[in-house]
MARRO-333022 format. One line per 3 residues: number of its first residue (from 0); for each residue x, y, z of C-alpha. Coordinates in nm, 3 decimals. Layout:
NUM) X Y Z  ...
This chain:
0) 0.000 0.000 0.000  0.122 0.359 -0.070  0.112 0.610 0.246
3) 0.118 0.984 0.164  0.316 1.131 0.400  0.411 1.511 0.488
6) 0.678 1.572 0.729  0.697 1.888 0.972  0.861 2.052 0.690
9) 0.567 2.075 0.459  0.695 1.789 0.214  0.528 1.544 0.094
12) 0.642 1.202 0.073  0.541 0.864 -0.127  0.640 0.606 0.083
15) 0.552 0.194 0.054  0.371 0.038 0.374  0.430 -0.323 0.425
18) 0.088 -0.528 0.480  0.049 -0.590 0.837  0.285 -0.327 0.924
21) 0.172 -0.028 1.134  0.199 0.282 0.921  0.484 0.394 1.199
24) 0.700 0.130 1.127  0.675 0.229 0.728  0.714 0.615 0.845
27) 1.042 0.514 1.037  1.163 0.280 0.804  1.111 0.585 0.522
30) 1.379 0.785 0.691  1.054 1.058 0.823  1.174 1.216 1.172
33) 0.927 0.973 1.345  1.043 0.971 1.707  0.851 0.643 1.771
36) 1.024 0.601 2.137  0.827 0.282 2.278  0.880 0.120 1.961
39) 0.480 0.103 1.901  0.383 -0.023 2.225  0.112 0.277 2.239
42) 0.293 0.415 2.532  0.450 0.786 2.424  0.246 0.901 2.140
45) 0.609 1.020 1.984  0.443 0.901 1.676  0.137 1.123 1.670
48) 0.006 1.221 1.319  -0.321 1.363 1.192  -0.498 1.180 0.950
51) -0.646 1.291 0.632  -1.022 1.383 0.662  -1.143 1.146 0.384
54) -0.942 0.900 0.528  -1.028 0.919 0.904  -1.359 0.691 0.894
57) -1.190 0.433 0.750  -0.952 0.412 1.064  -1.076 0.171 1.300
60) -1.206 0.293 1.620  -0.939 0.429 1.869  -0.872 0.186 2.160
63) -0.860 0.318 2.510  -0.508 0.304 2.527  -0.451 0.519 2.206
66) -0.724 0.840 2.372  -0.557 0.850 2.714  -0.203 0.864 2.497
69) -0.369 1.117 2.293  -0.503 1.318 2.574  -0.132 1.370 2.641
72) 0.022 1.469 2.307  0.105 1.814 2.178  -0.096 1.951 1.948
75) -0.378 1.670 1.962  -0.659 1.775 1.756  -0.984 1.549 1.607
78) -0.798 1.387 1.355  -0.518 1.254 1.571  -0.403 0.925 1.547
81) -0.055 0.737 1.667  0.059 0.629 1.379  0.178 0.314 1.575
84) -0.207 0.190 1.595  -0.274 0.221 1.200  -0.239 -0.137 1.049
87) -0.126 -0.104 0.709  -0.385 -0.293 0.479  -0.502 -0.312 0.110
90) -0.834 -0.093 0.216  -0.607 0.226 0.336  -0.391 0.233 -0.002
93) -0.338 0.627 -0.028  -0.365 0.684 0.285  -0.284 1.027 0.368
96) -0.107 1.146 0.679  0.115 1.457 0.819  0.344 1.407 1.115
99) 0.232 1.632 1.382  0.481 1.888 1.552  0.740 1.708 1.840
């Protein structure tokens, strides 16, 4: 699947997202200043991003884990996800993401 990523910078990137993979691992594994600290163990929400609004709905629903890591991140806003959470599949080809600030 492709992910469509743009980093704090304002640049957009094209990057490939393994099936199965969590879009953090493919944002990491892209070179993208992903800070990713627990290693996706939805414990520092260092990989915060905000998703896409066309592309939000067809997240599945945020665990509690993921809102009370949330309800600690800078700049959370509605469309916050950790990137760590997002399961790379067929059905979220094109998905579109931007890292959000550190």
């Amino acid at each position: 699947m492709k992910i469509i990523a743009t980093d704090r910078k304002g640049k957009i990137h094209e990057i490939d997202g393994n099936d199965g993979w969590t879009v953090m691992e493919a944002l990491r594994d892209a070179g993208l200043p992903i800070a990713a600290e627990c290693g996706g163990a939805c414990a520092c929400a260092t990989c915060h991003v905000y998703v896409d609004g066309e592309w939000f709905e067809k997240l599945p629903k945020q665990r509690a884990e993921e809102t009370d890591m949330l309800d600690m991140a800078v700049a959370a806003e509605s469309n916050s996800r950790l990137s760590c959470q997002i399961t790379c599949t067929p059905t979220l080809d094109g998905l579109k993401v931007t890292l959000a600030p550190e």
